[in-house]
DRENDO-1510 file (C-alpha; in Angstrom, 1 decimal, always signed):
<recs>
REC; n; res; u; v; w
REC; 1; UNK; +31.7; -19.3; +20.5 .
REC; 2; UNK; +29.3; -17.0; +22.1 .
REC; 3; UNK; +27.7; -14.3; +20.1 .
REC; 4; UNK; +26.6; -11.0; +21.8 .
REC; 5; UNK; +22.8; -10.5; +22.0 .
REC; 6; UNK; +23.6; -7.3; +20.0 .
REC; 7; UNK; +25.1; -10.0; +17.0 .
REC; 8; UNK; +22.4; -12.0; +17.1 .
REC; 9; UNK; +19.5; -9.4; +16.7 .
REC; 10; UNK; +21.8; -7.6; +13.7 .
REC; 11; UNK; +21.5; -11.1; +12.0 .
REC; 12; UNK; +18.3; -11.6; +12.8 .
REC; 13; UNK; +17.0; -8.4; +11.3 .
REC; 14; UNK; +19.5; -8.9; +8.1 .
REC; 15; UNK; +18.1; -12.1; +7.5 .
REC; 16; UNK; +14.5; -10.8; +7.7 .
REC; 17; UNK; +14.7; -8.2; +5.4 .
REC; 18; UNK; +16.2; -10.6; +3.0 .
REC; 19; UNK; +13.5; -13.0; +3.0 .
REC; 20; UNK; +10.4; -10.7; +3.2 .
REC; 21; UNK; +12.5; -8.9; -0.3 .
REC; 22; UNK; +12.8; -12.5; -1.7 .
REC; 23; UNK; +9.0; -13.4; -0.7 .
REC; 24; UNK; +8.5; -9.7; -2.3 .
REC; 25; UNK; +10.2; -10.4; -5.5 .
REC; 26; UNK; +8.8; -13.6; -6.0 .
REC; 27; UNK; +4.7; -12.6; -5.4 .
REC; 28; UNK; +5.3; -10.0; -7.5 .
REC; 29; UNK; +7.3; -11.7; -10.9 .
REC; 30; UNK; +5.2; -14.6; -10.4 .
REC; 31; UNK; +1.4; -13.9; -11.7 .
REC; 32; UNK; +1.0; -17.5; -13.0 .
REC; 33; UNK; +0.2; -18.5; -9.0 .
REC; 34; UNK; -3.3; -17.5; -9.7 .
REC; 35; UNK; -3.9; -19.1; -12.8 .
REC; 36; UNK; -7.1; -21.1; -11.3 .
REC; 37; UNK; -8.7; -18.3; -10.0 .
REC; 38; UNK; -8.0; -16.0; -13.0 .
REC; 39; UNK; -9.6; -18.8; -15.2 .
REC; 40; UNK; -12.6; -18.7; -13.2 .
REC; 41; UNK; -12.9; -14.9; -13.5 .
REC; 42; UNK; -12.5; -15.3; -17.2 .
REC; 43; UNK; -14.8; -17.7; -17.4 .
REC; 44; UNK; -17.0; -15.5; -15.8 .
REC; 45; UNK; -16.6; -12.5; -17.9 .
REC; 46; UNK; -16.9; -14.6; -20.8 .
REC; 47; UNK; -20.3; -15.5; -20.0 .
REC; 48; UNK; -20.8; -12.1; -19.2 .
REC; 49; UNK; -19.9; -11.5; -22.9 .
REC; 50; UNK; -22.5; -14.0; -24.6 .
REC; 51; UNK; -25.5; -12.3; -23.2 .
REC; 52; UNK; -24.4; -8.8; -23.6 .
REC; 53; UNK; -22.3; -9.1; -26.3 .
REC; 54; UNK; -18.7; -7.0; -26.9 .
REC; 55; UNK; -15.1; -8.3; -26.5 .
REC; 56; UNK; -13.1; -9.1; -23.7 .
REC; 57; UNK; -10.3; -6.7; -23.8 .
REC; 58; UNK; -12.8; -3.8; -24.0 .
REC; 59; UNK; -15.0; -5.8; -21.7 .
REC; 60; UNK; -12.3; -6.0; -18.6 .
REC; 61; UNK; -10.6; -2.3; -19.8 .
REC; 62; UNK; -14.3; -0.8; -18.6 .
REC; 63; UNK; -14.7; -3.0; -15.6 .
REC; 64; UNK; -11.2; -1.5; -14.6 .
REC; 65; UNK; -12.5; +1.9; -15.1 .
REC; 66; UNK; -15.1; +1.7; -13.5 .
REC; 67; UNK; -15.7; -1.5; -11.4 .
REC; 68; UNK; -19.1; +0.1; -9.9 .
REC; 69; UNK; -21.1; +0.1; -13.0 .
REC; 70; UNK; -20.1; -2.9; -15.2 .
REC; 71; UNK; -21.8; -6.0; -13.9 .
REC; 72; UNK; -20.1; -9.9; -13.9 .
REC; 73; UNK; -22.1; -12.6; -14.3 .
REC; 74; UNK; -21.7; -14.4; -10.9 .
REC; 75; UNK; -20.2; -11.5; -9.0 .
REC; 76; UNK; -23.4; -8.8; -8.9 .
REC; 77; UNK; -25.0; -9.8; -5.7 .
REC; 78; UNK; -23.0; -9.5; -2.4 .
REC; 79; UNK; -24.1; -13.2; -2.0 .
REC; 80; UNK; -22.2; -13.9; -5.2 .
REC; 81; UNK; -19.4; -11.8; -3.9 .
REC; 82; UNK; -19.0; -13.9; -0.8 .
REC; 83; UNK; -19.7; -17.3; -2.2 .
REC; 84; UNK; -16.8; -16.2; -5.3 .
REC; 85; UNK; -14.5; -15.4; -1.6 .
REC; 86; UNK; -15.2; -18.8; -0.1 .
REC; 87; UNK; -14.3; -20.4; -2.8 .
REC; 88; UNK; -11.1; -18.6; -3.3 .
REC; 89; UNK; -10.4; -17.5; +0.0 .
REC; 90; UNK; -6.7; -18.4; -0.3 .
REC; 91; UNK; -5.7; -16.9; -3.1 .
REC; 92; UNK; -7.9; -13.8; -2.1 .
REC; 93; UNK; -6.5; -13.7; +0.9 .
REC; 94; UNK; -2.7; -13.7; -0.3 .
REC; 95; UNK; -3.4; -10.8; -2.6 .
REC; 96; UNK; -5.4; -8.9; -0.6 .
REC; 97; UNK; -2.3; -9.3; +1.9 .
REC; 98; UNK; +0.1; -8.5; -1.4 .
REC; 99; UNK; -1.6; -5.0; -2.0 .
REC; 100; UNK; -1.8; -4.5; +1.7 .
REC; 101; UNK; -5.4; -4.4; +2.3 .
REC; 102; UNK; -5.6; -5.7; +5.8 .
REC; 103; UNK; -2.9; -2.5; +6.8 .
REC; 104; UNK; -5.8; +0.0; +5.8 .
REC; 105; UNK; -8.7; +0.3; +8.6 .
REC; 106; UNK; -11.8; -1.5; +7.6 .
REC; 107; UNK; -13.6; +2.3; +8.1 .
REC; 108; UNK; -11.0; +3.7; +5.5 .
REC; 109; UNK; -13.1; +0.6; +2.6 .
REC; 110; UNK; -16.3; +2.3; +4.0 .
REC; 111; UNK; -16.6; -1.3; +5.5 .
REC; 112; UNK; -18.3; -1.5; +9.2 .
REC; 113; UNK; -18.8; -4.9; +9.7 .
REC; 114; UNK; -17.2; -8.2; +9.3 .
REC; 115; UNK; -18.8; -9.4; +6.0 .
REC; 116; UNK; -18.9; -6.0; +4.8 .
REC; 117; UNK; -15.3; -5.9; +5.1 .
REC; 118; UNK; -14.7; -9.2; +3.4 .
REC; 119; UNK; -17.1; -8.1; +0.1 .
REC; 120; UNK; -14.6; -5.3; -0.4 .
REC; 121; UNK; -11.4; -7.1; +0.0 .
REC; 122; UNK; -13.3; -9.8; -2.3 .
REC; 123; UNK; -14.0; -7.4; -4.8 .
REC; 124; UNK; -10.7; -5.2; -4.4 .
REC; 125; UNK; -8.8; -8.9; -5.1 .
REC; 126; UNK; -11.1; -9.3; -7.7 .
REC; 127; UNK; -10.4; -5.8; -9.7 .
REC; 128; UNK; -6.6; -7.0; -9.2 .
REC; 129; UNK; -6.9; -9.9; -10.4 .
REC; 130; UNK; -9.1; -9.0; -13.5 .
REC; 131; UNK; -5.9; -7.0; -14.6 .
REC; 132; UNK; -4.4; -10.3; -15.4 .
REC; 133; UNK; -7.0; -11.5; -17.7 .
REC; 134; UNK; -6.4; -9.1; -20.7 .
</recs>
């Protein structure tokens, strides 16, 4: 049987929206994808912890506040930032990807060149993932 082109695109586009809502529903109810990387942050934080002393709930509550002034231990520098994204870069770029970052112009993230651009995704994947910690 021969299907109209009509047919065919109709099925097409139903079957695309169904899979990007599945792909949807699935990066979204499953958080424990990023387990490695949000052990690494908390690992991070927790050393962070030991020298300045504090707790970690109230620790990661103000570095969601205010992501700016609290410092991590291993993510201060831009150096650290960038060596923290090519180590993760996968997982990075999946969320970043998830919270549509790469839809936004890289002038929009104050970003106007390419590693500038990948230090704010970085840390914008980063304060996401942080959330996850508590």
């Amino acid at each position: 049987m021969i299907k109209k082109y009509l047919n065919f695109i109709k099925e097409a586009d139903e079957t695309g929206i169904n899979d990007s809502q599945d792909k949807k529903e699935e990066t979204t109810s499953d958080s424990s994808k990023f387990t490695d990387v949000v052990d690494a942050i908390k690992s991070m934080v927790e050393k962070t912890i030991e020298k300045s002393g504090g707790e970690l709930k109230a620790f990661v509550d103000s570095y969601i506040k205010n992501p700016d002034d609290v410092k991590i231990e291993g993510f201060i520098n831009d150096s650290d930032v960038y060596e923290f994204y090519l180590k993760w870069r996968n997982d990075i770029d999946e969320i970043l990807s998830d919270v549509n970052f790469f839809d936004e112009l890289p002038s929009e993230n104050n970003a106007f060149g390419l590693y500038e651009y990948v230090i704010k995704g970085t840390q914008k994947a980063f304060l996401e993932l942080i959330k996850s910690v508590k």
